[in-house]
C-alpha positions in Angstrom: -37.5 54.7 -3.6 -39.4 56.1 -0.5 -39.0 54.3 2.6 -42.0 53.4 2.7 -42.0 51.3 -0.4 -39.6 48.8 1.9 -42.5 47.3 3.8 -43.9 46.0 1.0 -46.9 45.8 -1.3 -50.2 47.9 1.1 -47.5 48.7 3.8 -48.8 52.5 3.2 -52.9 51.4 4.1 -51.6 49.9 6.9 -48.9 51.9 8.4 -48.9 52.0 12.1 -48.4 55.6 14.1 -44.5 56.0 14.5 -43.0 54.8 17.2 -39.8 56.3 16.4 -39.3 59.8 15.2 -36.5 62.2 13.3 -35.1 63.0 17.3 -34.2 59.1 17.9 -31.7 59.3 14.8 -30.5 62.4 15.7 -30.0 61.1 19.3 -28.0 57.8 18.2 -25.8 60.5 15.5 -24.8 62.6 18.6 -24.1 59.5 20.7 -21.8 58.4 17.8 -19.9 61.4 17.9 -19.9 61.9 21.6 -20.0 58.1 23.0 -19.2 59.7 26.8 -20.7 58.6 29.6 -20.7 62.6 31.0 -22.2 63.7 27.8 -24.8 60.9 27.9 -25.5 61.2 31.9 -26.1 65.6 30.9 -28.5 64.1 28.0 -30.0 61.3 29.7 -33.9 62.5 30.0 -33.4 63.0 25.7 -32.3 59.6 25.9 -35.4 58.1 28.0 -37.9 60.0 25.7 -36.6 59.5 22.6 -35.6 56.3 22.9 -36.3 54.1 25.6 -39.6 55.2 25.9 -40.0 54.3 22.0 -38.3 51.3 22.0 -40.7 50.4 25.5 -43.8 50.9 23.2 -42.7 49.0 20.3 -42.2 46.1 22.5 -45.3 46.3 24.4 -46.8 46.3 21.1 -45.2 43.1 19.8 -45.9 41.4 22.8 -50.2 42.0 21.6 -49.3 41.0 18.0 -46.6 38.0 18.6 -49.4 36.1 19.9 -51.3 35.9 16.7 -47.8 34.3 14.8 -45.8 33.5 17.6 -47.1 33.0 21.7 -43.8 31.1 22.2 -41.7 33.7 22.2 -41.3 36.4 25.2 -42.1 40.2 24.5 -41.4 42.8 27.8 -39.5 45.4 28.0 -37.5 43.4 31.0 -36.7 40.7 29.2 -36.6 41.9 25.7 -34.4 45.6 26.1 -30.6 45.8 26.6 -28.7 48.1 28.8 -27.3 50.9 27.3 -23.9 50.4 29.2 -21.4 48.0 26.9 -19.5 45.6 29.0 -15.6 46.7 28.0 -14.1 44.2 30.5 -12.5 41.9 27.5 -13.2 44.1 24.4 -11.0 46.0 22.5 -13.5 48.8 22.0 -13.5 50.5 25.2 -16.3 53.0 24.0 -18.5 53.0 26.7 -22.1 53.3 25.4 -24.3 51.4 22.8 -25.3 53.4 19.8 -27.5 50.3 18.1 -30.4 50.3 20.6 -31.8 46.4 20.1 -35.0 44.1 21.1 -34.5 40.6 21.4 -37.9 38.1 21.4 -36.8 34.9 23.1 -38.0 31.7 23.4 -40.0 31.4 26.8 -38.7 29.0 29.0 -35.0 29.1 27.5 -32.5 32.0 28.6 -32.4 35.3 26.7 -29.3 33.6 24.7 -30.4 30.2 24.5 -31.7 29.6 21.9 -33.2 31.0 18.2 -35.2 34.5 18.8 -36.7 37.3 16.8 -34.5 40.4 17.1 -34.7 44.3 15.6 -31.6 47.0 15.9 -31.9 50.6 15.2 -29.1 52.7 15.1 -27.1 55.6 13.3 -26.2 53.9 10.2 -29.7 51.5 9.5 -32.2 49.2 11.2 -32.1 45.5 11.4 -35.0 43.3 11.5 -35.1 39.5 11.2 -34.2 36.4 13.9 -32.3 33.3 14.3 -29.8 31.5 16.2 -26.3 33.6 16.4 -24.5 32.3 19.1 -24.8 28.3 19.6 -22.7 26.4 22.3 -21.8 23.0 20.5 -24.1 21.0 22.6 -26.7 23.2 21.2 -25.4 23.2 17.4 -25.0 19.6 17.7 -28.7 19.4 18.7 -29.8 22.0 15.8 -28.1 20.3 13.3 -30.1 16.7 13.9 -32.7 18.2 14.2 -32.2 19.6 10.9 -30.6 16.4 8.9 -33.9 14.3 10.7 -36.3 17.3 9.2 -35.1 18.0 6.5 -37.5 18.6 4.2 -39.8 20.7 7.0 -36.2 22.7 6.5 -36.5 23.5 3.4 -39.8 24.1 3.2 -39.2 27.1 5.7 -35.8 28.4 4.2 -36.3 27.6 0.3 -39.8 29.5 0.5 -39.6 32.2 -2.0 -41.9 34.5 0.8 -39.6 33.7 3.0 -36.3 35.1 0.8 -38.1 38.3 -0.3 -39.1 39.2 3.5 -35.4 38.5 5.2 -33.0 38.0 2.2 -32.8 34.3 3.2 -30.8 32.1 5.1 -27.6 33.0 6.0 -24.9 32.8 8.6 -20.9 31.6 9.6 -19.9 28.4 7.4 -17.7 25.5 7.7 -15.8 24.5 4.7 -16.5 20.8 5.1 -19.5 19.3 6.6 -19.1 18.4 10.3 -17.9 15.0 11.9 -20.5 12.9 12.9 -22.3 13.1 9.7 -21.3 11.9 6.1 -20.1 14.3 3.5 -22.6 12.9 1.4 -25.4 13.8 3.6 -28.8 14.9 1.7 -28.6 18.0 4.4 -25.0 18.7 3.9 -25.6 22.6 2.7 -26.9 23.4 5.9 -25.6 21.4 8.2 -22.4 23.4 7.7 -24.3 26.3 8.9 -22.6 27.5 12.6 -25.4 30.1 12.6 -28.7 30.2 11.6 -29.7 33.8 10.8 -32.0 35.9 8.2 -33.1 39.5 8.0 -32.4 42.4 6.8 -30.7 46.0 6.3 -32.7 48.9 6.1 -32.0 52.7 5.7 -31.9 54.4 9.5 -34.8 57.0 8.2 -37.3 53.4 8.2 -37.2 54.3 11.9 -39.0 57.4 11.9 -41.3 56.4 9.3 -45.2 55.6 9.9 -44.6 52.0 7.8 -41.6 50.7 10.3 -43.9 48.8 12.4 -45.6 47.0 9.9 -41.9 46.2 8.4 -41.0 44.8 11.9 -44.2 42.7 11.5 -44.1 41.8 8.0 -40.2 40.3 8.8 -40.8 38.9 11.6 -44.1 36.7 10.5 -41.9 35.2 7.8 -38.7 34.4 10.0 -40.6 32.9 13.3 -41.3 29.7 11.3 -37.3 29.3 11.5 -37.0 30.5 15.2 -39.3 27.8 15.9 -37.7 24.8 13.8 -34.2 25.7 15.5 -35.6 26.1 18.8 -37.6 23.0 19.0 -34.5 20.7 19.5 -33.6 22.8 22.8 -36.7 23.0 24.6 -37.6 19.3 23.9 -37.3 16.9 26.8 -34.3 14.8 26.8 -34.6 11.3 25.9 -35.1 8.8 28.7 -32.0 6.1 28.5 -33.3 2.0 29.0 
C-alpha cells in the first residue's frame, strides 16, 4: 500500500506541498545513531533546516486551518514546539537529545499540560497523529470523569462514532481494573470512567513524513479527534461552582 493511500479516500486530489522531506528522516536516523550533543551542535544548521524550519511551517499552517474545526485550541511555534534538549535530571535514559520531534495544540487559556490537546510526532521509526488527555492530576481526572458519567451519551456519541474509529483507531488509554470510588460499579458509564487517559490516534510509517498527502493526514486526524479534546477539556476550563 502507498503511503499515500493512508490519508484516506481523495487524500491524493488534495495533497498539500510537503512539508517534510526524505533529509528530515534521514536527520532523525543519524540522531538515533549518534544522540551527542557535539555531533548535534557540528550538525545543528541541518537540524534547523530540515527540521525546525519544517516543523515551524506545519504549525503555522495549522494555526490558519484549526480555526475552521477548532479556534480553541493554541497553534505557534512558541507554544506549540518542544526543545530538542531532554531533561535527564530523574530519567534513567541519559541520552541527551530528542529523536521524536513533536507539536502539541493546547487548549488556550489552560497550560501547555493542562488539559486535552491535539498532538503529532515524527520521528525515526513512524509518525503519530491524534490528541487527548495523557497526563491528568486527580483533581483533573476527577473532573473529567463527571463530566463524563453527567454526559454520557454526548460521550458516546463522539467515541462510539464509526468516523471517528476509522480516523484515530478509537479510544484508548491506561485502565483501572475496577471502576473508581465515588461512583457505583454499576454505573451506566462504568467502561470509561475507568479510563486514566483519554487518548486516540494513530501509527503511521516514518516515509508519511516526506510524502505530499501528510498534511492532509494531520488534518483528516485531527478534525475527527478535536470533538474529544473539547468534551474532556470543557470540565477544566469551566468556572468553578459558586458555594451558598
Amino acid at each position: 500500500m502507498a503511503v499515500r493511500d493512508l490519508a484516506g479516500p481523495g487524500a491524493s486530489r488534495r495533497a498539500s506541498p510537503t512539508v517534510f522531506t526524505p533529509k528530515t528522516l534521514s536527520f532523525l536516523r543519524a540522531l538515533k545513531r549518534h544522540n551527542d550533543r557535539d555531533w548535534f551542535r557540528a550538525r545543528r544548521d541541518q537540524y534547523e533546516t530540515h527540521v525546525r524550519a519544517p516543523m515551524v511551517e506545519a504549525v503555522e499552517r495549522l494555526a490558519v486551518d484549526l480555526r475552521t474545526f477548532a479556534p480553541d485550541l493554541v497553534a505557534s511555534p512558541r507554544v506549540s514546539l518542544f526543545r530538542i534538549y531532554r531533561d535527564t535530571r530523574f530519567s534513567e535514559n541519559k541520552a541527551p537529545l530528542k529523536t521524536q520531534m513533536g507539536a502539541v495544540f493546547p487548549r488556550r487559556g489552560l497550560p501547555r499540560h493542562g488539559g486535552a490537546a491535539l498532538y503529532f510526532e515524527i520521528g525515526p521509526d513512524g509518525v503519530w497523529i491524534g490528541g487527548g488527555l495523557y497526563a491528568p492530576g486527580t483533581p483533573q481526572l476527577l473532573a473529567v470523569r463527571s463530566h463524563l458519567a453527567a454526559n454520557l451519551r454526548r460521550f458516546r456519541a463522539i467515541v462510539e462514532s464509526p468516523v471517528f474509529r476509522r480516523a484515530t483507531g478509537g479510544l484508548h488509554g491506561e485502565q483501572l481494573q475496577r471502576i473508581p470510588r465515588g461512583f457505583p460499579s454499576d454505573h451506566e458509564a462504568a467502561r470509561y470512567l475507568k479510563y486514566r487517559q483519554f487518548l486516540a490516534g494513530r501509527d503511521f510509517p516514518a516515509a508519511l513524513a516526506a510524502d505530499g498527502s501528510f498534511y492532509s493526514t494531520v488534518l483528516r486526524v485531527f478534525r475527527q479527534t478535536a470533538p474529544l479534546v473539547r468534551f474532556l477539556n470543557e470540565p477544566l476550563v469551566a468556572p468553578p461552582a459558586s458555594r451558598v
